[in-house]
C-alpha positions in Angstrom: 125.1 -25.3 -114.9 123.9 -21.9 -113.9 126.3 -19.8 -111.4 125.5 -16.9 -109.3 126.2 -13.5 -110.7 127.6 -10.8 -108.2 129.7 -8.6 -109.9 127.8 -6.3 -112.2 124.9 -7.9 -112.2 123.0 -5.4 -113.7 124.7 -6.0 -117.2 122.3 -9.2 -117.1 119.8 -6.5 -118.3 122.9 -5.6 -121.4 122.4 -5.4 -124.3 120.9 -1.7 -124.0 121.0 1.1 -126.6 123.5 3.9 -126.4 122.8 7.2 -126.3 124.5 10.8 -126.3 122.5 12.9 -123.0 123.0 16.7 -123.4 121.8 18.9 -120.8 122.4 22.6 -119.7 123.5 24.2 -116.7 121.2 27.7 -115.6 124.0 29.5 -117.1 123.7 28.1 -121.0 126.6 25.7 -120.6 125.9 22.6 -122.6 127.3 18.9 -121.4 126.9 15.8 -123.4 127.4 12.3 -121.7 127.4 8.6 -123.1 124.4 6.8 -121.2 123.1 3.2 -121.5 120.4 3.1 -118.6 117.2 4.5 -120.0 113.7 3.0 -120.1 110.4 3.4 -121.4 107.7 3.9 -118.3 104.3 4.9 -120.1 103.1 6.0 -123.2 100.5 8.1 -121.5 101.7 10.5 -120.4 105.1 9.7 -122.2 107.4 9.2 -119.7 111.0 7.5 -119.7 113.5 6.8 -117.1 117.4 7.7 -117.0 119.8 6.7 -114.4 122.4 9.3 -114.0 125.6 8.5 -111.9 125.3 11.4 -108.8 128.7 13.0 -109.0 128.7 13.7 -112.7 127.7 17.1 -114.4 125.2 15.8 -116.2 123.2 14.6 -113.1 124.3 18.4 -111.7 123.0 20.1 -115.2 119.3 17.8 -115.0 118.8 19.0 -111.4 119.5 22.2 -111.8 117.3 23.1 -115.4 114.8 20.0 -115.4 115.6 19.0 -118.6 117.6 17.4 -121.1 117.9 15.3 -124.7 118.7 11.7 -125.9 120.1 11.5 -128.8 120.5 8.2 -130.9 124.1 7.7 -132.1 124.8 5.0 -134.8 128.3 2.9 -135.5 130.1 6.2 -137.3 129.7 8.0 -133.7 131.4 5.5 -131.6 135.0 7.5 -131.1 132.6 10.3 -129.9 130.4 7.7 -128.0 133.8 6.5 -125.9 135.0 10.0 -125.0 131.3 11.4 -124.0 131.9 8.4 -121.6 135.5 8.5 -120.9 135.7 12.5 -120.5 134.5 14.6 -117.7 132.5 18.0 -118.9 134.0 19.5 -115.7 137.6 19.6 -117.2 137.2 19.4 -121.4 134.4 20.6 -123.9 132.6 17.3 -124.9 131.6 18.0 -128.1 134.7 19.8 -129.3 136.6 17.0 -128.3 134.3 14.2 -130.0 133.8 16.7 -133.0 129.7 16.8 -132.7 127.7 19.5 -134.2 124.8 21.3 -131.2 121.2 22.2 -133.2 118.5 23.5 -131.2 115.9 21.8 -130.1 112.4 22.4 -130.5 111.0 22.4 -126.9 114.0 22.2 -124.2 117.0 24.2 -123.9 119.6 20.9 -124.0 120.9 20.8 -127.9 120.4 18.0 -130.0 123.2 16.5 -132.2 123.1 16.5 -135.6 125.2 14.0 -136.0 122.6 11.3 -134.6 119.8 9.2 -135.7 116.9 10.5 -133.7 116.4 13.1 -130.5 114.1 12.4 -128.0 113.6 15.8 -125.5 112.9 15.6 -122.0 111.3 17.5 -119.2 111.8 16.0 -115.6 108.7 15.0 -113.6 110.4 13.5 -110.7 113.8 12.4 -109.5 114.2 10.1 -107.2 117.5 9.3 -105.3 118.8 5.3 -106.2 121.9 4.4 -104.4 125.2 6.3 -106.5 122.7 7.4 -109.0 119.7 9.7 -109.7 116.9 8.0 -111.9 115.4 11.2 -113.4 111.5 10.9 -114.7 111.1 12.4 -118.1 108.0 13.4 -119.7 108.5 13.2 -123.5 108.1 16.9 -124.9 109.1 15.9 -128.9 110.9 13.2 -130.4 112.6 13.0 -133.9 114.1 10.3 -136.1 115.8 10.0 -139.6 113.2 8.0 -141.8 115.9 5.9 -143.3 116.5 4.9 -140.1 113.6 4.7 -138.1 109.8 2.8 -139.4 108.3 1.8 -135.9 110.7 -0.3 -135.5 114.8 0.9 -136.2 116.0 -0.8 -139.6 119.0 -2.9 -140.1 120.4 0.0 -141.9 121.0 2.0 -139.0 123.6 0.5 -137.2 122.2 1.5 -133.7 124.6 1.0 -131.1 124.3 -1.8 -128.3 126.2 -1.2 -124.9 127.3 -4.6 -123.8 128.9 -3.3 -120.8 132.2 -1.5 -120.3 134.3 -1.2 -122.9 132.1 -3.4 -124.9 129.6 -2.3 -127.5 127.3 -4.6 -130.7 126.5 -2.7 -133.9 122.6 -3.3 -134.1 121.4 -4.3 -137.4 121.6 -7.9 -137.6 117.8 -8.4 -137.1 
């Protein structure tokens, strides 16, 4: 028997893969946060979507610079995945604290992590206002991925991470 979902309804929509956002402020300080809510929206132009919680830096950072990076963490980075999430870039240094190495990117001022599987960079088109969140339009500028790890499709062997919801996350790689 089916029941009525009311209570985060949206994780109906869960599993979705996890990634590490870095952005930058106007005056070079960099910010990485954990972020589930990202979606494709065309291939041409190539544009994806990111929900952004209002009140965090992050969504602050975007706003203010217009762009910012995805970065695909696998299973080794989940400590650092749970205290990119946990953390507030307003009070401690993100990637000190989770131990993750900034490169620079190729296009954007946001650093990737070299740490992660792949880095997708991101210049916003649009940003519109949803509820307690922004959903910021990106128009794909480059995108990178280990070949081990990425074919079209990501292997088993790269232990992509699933968020669930909350606390709860799935090791990809069973597939």
């Amino acid at each position: 028997m089916k029941r009525e979902i009311k209570r985060n309804l949206y994780r109906l929509l869960h599993p979705k893969l996890t990634f590490l956002l870095t952005s930058v402020d106007r005056k070079g300080r960099e910010n990485v946060m954990t972020l589930a809510w990202a979606t494709p929206l065309s291939e041409e132009p190539p544009l994806l979507g990111i929900a952004v919680g209002k009140e965090s830096l992050t969504a602050q950072n975007i706003k203010e610079t217009k762009e910012f990076v995805l970065n695909v963490p696998d299973e080794k980075l989940l400590s650092a995945v749970w205290v990119c999430g946990t953390k507030s870039g307003r009070e401690v240094d993100k990637f000190v604290k989770a131990n993750l190495t900034k490169t620079k990117a190729r296009f954007v001022r946001p650093p990737y992590i070299k740490e992660c599987l792949a880095q997708i960079e991101c210049r916003v088109k649009k940003v519109i206002d949803c509820g307690e969140c922004f959903f910021f339009v990106g128009e794909i500028q480059h995108s990178v991925a280990e070949g081990m790890a990425f074919q079209n499709f990501w292997r088993r062997e790269a232990k992509v991470l699933l968020h669930l919801g909350g606390k709860r996350f799935w090791v990809g790689g069973n597939w």
